[in-house]
Every structure is written in structure tokens, then in C-alpha cells.
C-alpha positions in Angstrom: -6.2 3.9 19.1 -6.4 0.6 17.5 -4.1 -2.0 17.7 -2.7 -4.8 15.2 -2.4 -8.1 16.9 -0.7 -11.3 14.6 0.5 -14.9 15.3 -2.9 -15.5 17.3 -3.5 -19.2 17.7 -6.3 -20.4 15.7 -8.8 -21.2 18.8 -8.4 -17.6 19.9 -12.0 -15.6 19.8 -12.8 -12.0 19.9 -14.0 -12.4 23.5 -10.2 -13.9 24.4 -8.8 -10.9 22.8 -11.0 -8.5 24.5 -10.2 -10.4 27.7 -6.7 -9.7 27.5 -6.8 -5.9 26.7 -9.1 -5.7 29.3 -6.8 -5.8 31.9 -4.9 -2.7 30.4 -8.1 0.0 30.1 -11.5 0.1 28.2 -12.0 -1.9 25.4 -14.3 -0.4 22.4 -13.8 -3.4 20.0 -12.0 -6.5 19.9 -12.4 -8.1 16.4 -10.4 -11.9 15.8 -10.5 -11.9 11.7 -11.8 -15.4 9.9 -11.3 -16.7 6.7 -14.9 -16.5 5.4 -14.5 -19.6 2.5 -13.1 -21.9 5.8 -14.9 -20.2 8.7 -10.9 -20.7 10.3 -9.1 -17.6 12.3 -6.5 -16.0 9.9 -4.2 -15.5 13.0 -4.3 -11.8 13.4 -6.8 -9.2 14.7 -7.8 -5.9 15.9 -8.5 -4.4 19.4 -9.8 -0.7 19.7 -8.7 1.3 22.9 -10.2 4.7 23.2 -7.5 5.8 25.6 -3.8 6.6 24.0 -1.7 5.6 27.0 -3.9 2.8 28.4 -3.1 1.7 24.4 0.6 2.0 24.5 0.8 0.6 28.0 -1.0 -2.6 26.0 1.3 -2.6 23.9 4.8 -2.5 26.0 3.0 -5.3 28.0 1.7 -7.5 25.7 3.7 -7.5 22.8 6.0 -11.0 22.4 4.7 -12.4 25.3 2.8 -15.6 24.9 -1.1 -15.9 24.5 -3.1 -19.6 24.5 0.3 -21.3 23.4 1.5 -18.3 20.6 4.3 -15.7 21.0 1.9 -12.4 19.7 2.9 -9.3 18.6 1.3 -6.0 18.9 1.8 -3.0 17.2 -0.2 0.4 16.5 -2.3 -0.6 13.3 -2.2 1.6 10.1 -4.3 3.2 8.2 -4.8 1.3 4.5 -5.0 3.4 1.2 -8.4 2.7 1.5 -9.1 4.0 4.5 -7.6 7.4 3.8 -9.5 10.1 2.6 -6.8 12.2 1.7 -5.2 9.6 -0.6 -5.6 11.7 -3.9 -3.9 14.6 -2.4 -0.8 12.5 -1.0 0.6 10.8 -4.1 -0.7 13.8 -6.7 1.8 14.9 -8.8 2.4 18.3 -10.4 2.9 17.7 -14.2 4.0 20.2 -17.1 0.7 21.0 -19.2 3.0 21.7 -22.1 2.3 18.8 -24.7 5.1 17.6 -26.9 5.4 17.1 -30.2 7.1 14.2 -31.7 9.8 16.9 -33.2 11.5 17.6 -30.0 12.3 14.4 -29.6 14.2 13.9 -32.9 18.2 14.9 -32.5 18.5 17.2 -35.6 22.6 16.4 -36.8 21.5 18.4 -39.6 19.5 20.7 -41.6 18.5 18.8 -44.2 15.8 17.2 -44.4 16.3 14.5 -46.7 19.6 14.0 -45.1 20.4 9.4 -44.1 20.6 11.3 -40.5 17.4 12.9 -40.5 15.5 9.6 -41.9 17.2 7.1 -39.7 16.2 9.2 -36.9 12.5 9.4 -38.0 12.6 5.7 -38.4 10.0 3.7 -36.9 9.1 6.8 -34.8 5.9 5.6 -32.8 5.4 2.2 -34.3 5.6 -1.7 -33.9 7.8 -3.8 -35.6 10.1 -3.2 -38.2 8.6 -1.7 -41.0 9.8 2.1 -42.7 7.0 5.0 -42.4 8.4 7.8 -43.8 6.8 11.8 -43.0 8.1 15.0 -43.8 7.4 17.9 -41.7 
């Protein structure tokens, strides 16, 4: 399970991280994340637990309780959209095939076609600005 750790102090290091969760189980990975253009500590991290309940035992412990002069706070991290393999599959949609035509649209008042009605409603139909196309079906 990997866990989201914020409001780190900015002299905390991987190695203090992984020192902490240490005392709860195993530690797989205990990464502090830097600012790459200022080489500073962007104040949060991840710590990687292989066993569930060692991991939510961390958590309960740990979380708001104060770490080289910060009040942390732990949670369960999750996944990001780019992460997910299954992303495609979770926001698809399911749309109609049918294409329209710019007919149904048009609220016939009457049958005529030349009728004011029938051309105001046609009027600028699918363009910019202001101008009058006219087209007869």
C-alpha cells in the first residue's frame, strides 16, 4: 500500500521518512519529492508498505502528529489518471450513432416554405456574425 505524506518540513529526507515508518512494518520505498529547478523538498512524499495492516496501523499512528517540527498528515495515496490503465473504459460514454441533420433542429410553425417564420428560423443557421444566408431545402 502506499501512502501520501504532506506538510513535511523542508529538511526532511527520504531516509527520515523511511525511519519513521520503519517503526510500524517493512518499508519497500520511502521517496521525499524535490523541486527539480530549486533542488528544495516540495513538502510532501511517498512511503510504500507491502503489508495492508502494518500500513493502516501507520496511518492511525502517525497521521497529525508532529515530525522534525511539522504537524503531517497521512493518508492512503491515490491512483492519478495517469496511472490507470483502465481510464478509457471509466469515463467512455455511450453516444447515439444517428447523425442529425440541420432540419430537426428548425421548429416548423408552418408549412410553407417561404413563410417570415420559416426564414427567421433558418437565419444564421450555423454561422458567425450577422449576415443573412438564405437555403431552401
Amino acid at each position: 500500500m502506499t501512502l501520501f505524506i504532506a506538510k513535511l518540513s523542508p529538511n526532511t529526507t527520504s531516509r527520515d521518512l523511511q525511519g519513521l515508518f520503519a517503526h510500524y512494518g517493512s518499508v519497500i520505498s520511502a521517496n521525499v519529492i524535490m523541486d527539480h529547478s530549486t533542488g528544495r523538498s516540495k513538502g510532501y512524499g511517498f512511503v510504500e508498505m507491502p503489508n495492508i495492516p502494518e500500513a493502516i496501523e501507520a496511518i492511525k499512528e502517525v497521521d497529525s502528529t508532529l515530525f522534525q517540527e511539522s504537524l503531517i498528515s497521512v493518508r492512503k495515496s491515490q491512483p492519478t489518471a495517469f496511472s490507470d490503465p483502465d481510464i478509457e473504459n471509466r469515463y467512455q460514454t455511450n453516444y447515439s450513432t444517428r447523425l442529425w441533420s440541420r432540419h430537426e433542429y428548425i421548429r416548423d410553425t408552418t408549412t410553407e416554405s417561404k413563410s417570415p417564420q420559416r426564414i427567421a428560423s433558418r437565419r444564421n443557421f450555423g454561422y458567425r456574425g450577422s449576415g443573412y444566408k438564405s437555403f431552401d431545402p
